[in-house]
C-alpha positions in Angstrom: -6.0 -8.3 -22.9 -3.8 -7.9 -20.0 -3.6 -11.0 -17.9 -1.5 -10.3 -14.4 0.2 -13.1 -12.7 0.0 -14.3 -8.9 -1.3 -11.7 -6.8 -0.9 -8.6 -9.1 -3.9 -6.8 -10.3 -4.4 -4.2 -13.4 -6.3 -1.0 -13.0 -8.0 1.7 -15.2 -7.5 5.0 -13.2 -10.4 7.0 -12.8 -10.1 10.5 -13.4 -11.0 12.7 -10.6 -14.2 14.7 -11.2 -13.9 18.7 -12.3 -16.9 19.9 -11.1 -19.1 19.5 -7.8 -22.9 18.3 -8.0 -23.4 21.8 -7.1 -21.5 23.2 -10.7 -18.6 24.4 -8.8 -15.4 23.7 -11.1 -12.2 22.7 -9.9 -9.0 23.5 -10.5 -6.0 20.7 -10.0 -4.8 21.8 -7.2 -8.6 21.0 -5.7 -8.7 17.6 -7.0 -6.1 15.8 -5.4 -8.3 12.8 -3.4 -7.5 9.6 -2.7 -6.4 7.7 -5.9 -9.3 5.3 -7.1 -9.5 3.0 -10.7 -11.6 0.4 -11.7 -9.9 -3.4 -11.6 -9.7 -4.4 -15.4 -8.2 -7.9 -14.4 -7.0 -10.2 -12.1 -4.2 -12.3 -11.5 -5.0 -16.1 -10.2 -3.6 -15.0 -7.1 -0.8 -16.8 -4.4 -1.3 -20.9 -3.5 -3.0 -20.5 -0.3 -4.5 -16.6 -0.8 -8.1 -16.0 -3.3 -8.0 -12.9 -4.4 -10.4 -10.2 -2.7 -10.8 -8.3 -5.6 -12.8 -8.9 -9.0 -13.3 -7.6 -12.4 -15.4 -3.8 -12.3 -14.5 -3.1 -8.6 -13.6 0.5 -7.7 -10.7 0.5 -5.6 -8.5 3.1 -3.8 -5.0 2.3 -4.0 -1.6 3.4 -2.8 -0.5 5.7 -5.3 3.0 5.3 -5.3 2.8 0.7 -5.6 1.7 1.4 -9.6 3.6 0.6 -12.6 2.5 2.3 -15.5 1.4 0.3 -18.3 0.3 1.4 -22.2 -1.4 -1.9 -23.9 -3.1 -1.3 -27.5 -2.8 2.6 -26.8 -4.6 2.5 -23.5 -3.3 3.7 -20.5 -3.2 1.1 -17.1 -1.9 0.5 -14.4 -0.1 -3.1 -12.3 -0.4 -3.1 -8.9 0.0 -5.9 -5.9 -3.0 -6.9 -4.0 -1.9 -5.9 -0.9 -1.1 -2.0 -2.0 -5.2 -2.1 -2.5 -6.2 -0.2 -0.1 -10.0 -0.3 -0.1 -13.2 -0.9 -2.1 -15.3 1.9 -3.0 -19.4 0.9 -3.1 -21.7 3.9 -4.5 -24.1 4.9 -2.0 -26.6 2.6 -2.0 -30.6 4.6 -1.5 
C-alpha cells in the first residue's frame, strides 16, 4: 500500500456519473463537475499541523495539484493537503 509522507494525501478518483436519477445519459462534454475521489491514505502530516482528512473521505480537489500515480496496476492520485478543497457528506435524511 501507498504510504504518503508529511502533509500529502493519496486519492482514488471517482468517476463522474453517466446518467441522471431521472435515466437521462450523459455525454462527456455534460460531465465535467468538480473533481471528487475518495482518500485511500494519509500522510502523518507537518510537526505542528493534524491532518483534516481521514481514510474513506470524499473530497473535491484542485484538479490541476495531482500527480498521477499507478501502484500494483491501479490508478491513484498524490495530492497536498492544502490543494483539498472540500469534503463531500451524502445527504443525510
Amino acid at each position: 500500500m501507498l504510504k504518503p509522507l508529511h502533509d500529502n494525501v493519496v486519492l482514488r478518483k471517482k468517476e463522474p456519473e453517466k446518467k441522471t436519477k431521472s435515466g437521462i445519459i450523459l455525454t462527456s462534454s455534460d460531465t465535467e463537475s468538480p473533481k471528487t475521489a475518495e482518500v485511500v491514505s494519509v500522510g502523518p502530516g507537518k510537526k505542528d499541523h493534524a491532518m483534516s482528512v481521514k481514510k474513506g473521505d470524499m473530497v473535491v480537489f484542485k484538479s490541476y495539484a495531482t500527480t498521477d500515480i499507478e501502484f500494483n496496476g491501479e490508478k491513484y492520485l498524490l495530492i497536498k493537503e492544502s490543494d483539498i478543497l472540500a469534503t463531500v457528506k451524502e445527504d443525510e435524511q
